[in-house]
C-alpha positions in Angstrom: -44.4 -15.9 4.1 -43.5 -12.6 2.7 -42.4 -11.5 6.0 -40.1 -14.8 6.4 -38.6 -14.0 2.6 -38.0 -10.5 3.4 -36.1 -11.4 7.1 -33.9 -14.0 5.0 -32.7 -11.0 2.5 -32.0 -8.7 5.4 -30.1 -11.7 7.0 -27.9 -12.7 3.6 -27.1 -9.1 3.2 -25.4 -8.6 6.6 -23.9 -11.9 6.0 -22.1 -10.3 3.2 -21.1 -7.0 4.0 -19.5 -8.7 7.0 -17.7 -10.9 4.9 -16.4 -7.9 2.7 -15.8 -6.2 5.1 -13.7 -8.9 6.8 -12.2 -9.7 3.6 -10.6 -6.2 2.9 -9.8 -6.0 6.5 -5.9 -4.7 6.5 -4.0 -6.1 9.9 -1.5 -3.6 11.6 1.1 -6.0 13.2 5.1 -6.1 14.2 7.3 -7.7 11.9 9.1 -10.7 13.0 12.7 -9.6 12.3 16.1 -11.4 13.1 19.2 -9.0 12.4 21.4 -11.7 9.8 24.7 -9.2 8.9 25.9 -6.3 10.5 29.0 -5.5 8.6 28.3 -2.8 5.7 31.1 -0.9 5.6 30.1 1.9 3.3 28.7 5.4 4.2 25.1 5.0 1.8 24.7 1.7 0.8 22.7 1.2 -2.8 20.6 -1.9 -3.0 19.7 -5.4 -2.1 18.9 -8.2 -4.5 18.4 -11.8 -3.1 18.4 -15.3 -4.8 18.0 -18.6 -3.3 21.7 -19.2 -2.2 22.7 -15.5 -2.1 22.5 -12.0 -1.0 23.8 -9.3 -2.7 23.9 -5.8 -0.9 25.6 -2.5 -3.5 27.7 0.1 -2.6 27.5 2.3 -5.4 30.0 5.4 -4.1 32.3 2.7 -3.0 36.3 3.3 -4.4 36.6 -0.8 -4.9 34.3 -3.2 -5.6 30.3 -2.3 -5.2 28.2 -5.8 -5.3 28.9 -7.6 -2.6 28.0 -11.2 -2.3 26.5 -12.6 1.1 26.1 -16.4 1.5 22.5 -17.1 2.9 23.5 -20.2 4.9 26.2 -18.5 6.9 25.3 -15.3 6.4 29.2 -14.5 5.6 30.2 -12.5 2.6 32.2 -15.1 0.0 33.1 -12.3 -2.3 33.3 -8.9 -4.3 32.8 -7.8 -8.1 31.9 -5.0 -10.3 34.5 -2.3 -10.2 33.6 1.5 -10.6 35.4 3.5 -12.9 35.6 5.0 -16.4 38.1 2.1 -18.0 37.7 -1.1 -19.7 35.2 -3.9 -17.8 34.2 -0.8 -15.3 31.0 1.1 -14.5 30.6 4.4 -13.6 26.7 3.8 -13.3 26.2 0.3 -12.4 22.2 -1.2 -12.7 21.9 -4.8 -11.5 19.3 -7.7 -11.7 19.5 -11.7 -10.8 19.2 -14.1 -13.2 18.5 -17.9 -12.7 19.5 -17.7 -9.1 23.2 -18.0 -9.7 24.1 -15.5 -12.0 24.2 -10.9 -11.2 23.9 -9.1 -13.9 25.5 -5.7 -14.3 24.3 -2.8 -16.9 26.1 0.5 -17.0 23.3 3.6 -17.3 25.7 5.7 -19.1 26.8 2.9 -21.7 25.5 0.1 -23.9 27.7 -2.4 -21.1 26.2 -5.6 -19.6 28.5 -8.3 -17.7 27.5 -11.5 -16.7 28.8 -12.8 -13.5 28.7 -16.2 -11.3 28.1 -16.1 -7.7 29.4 -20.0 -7.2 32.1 -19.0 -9.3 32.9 -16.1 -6.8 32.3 -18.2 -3.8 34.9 -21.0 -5.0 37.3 -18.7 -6.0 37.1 -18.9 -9.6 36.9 -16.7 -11.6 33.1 -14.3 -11.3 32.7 -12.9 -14.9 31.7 -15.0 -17.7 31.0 -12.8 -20.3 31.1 -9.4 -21.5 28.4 -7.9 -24.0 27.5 -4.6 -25.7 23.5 -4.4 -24.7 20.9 -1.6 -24.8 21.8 -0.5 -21.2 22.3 2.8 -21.4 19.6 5.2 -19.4 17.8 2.0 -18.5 17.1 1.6 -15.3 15.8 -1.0 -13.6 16.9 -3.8 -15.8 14.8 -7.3 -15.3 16.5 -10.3 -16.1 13.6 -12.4 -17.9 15.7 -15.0 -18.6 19.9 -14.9 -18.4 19.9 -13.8 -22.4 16.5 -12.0 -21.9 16.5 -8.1 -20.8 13.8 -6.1 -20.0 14.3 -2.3 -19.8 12.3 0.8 -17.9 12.5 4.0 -19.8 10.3 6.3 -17.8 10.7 8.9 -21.1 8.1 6.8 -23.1 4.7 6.3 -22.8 5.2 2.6 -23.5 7.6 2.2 -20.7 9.0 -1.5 -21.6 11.0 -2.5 -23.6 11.2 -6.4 -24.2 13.1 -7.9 -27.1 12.9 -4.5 -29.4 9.3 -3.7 -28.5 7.9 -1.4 -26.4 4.9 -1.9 -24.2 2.9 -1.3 -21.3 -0.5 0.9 -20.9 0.2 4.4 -20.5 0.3 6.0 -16.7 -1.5 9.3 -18.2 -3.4 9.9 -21.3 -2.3 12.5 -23.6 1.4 13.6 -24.4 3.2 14.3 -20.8 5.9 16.7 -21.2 7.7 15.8 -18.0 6.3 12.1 -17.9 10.6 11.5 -17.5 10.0 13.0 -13.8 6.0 11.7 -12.8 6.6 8.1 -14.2 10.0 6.7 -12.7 9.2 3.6 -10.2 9.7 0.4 -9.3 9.9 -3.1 -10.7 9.9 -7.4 -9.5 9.8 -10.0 -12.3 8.2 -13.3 -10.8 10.2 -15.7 -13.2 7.9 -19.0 -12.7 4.8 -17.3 -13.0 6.5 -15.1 -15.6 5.0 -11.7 -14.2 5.9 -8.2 -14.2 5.2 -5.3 -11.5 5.1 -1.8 -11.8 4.8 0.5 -9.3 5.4 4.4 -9.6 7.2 6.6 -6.4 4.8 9.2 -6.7 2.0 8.4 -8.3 -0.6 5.7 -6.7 -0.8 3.2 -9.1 0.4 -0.6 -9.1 0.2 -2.8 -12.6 0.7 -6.5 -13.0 1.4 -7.7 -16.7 1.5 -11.4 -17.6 4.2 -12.3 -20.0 2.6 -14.4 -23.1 5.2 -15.8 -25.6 7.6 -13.0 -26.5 4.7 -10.3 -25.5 3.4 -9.2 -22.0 -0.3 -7.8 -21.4 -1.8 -6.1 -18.9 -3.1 -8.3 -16.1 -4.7 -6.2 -13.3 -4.4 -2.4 -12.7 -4.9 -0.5 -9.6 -5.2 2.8 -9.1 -6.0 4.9 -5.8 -7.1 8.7 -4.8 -5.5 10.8 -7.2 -2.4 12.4 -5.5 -1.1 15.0 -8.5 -2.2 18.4 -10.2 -2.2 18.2 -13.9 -2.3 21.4 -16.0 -2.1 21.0 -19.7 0.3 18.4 -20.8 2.3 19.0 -17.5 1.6 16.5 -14.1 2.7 17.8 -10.9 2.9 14.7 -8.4 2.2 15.3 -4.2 5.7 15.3 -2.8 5.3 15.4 0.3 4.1 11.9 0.2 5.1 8.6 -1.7 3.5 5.8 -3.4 6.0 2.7 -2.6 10.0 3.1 -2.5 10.3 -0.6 -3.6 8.2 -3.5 -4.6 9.2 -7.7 -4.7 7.3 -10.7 -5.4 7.6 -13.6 -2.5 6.1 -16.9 -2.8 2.6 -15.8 -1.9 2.6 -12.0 -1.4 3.5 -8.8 -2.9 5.5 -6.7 -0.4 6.5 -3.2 -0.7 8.4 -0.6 1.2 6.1 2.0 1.8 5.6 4.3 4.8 2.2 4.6 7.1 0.9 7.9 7.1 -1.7 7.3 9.5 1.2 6.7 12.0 4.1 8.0 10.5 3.1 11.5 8.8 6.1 12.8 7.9 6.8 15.3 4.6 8.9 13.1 2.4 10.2 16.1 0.4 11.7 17.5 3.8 13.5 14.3 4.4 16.7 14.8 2.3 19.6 12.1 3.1 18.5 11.7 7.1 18.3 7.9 6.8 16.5 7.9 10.8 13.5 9.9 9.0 13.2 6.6 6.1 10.0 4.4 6.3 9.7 1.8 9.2 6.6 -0.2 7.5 6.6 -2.8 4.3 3.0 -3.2 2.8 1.8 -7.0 1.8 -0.3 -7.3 -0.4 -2.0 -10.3 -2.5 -1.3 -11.4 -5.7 -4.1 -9.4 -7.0 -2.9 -6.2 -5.8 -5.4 -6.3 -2.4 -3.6 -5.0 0.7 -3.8 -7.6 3.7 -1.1 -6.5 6.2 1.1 -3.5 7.3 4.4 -4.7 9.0 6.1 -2.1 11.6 10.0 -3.2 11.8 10.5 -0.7 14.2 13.8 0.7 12.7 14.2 2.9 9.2 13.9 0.5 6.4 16.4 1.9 3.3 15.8 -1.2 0.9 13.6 -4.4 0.6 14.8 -7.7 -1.8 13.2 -11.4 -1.7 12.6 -14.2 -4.0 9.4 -15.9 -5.2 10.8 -19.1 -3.9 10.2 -18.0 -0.2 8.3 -15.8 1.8 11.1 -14.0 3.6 12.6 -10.8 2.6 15.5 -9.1 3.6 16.1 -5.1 4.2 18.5 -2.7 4.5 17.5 -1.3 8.1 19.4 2.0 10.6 19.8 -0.2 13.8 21.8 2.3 14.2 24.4 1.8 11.8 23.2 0.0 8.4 22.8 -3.7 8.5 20.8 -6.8 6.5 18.2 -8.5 8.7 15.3 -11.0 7.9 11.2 -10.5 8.2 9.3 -13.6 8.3 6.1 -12.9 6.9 
């Protein structure tokens, strides 16, 4: 009998280290990616952002307009907005984030600017901007649109990184008082507006942080931190160059994704890059919402930026193939 009871333990315990094991099993596959727009006209293009109806690719060094509005039915641009310059209603510094589907926002990073501007407006031919406003913008970068009226600012020089409705919050990245936490802490950010949750996830640190928004307060939901890739001496950090945490993270309807290169196939010295696009990452990173990596994606061409919406599980990139162009990966 004893014998029997004893087999039975041995047998339950493989049982379950197979299913852990199968569990945390990460699957290497090729992306399923369809080329959408191939007409970026610009010689670095900034960023992506994507809502339901649009897509909205930046060209920040550009001499006319920078956002540039991309219907997602036809995959034809509608429109342009957002002029760069030092004048009235211009930026010299644009930062950008989507609001309630329809709407970009625009922040300036070197003044307290924000302008409010309709992409059905654009596409119809009326007129884009519907209000200008004097808003803590300045040196905040990313912004998150919590709701259209709603900001929430990043400032990497505080401990308490957020800043929500004239509170800062947010569990520090270090303990102690970081003299250069400015440098260490700057990252990346995705708001999931229905289930009302915030991302963090630093360049150079490996670290990801989900917070759960809870009235006019967010809290700390999950945290994860991996194998420690930075020197610290005294109050000073000193973060591994050569290699990055994520370039980018978005929400989708049921994943995390993240641009983020695979050393095991790609080791490359991501300090000795500089601006040779054909040397940027060719993998995104899925993850669960709990933070638990399931899949790496190989796209097969340089990726320079990621954006997707929590309504879908596509997402759309910035990919060399060989000149830059949008395309789509079906997870």
């Amino acid at each position: 009998m004893k014998k029997i009871y004893f087999l039975s333990l041995i047998v339950c315990f493989v049982l379950f280290a197979s299913h852990s094991r199968a569990a945390h099993e990460v699957v290497c596959k090729d992306a399923a990616v369809t080329i959408v727009y191939d007409d970026i006209t610009t010689n670095f293009p900034g960023e992506i952002f994507v809502s339901d109806n649009y897509l909205i690719w930046t060209d920040p060094f550009g001499k006319e307009e920078q956002a540039h509005i991309i219907d997602k039915k036809s995959y034809k641009e509608v429109g342009k907005c957002v002029r760069r310059g030092q004048g009235p209603g211009e930026f010299s510094m644009a930062t950008y984030c989507v609001a309630n589907n329809d709407l970009l926002l625009v922040g300036d990073i070197s003044k307290n600017q924000l302008h409010t501007y309709s992409m059905d407006n654009l596409k119809s031919g009326r007129p884009a901007l519907l209000k200008q406003e004097e808003k803590e913008t300045a040196r905040k970068m990313p912004l998150i649109a919590v709701t259209p009226n709603d900001l929430l600012a990043f400032d990497p020089m505080k401990a308490q990184p957020f800043l929500y409705k004239g509170k800062y919050f947010g569990k520090p990245l270090f303990e102690g008082e970081i003299e250069n936490l400015f440098d260490v802490a700057q990252g990346t950010l995705a708001y999931h507006p229905e289930k009302e949750l915030l991302l963090y996830v630093p360049f150079y640190i490996n670290y990801m942080a989900a917070y759960q928004k809870k009235g006019d307060n967010f809290e700390l939901l999950w945290e994860k931190r991996g194998k420690q890739t930075y020197q610290q001496t005294g109050n000073s950090i000193k973060p591994d160059r050569t290699k990055m945490n994520a370039a980018q993270v978005v929400w989708t309807k049921d994943y995390i994704v993240t641009l983020q290169r695979d050393y095991k196939t790609d080791p490359v010295d991501e300090s000795a890059i500089g601006r040779d696009e054909t040397k940027l990452p060719k993998t995104i990173f899925v993850y669960d919402y709990e933070g638990n990596l399931l899949q790496i994606q190989d796209l097969k061409m340089p990726i320079l930026r990621i954006g997707a919406t929590p309504s879908g599980n596509d997402v759309y990139v910035i990919v060399v193939n060989p000149e830059f162009c949008l395309a789509k990966v079906e997870l």
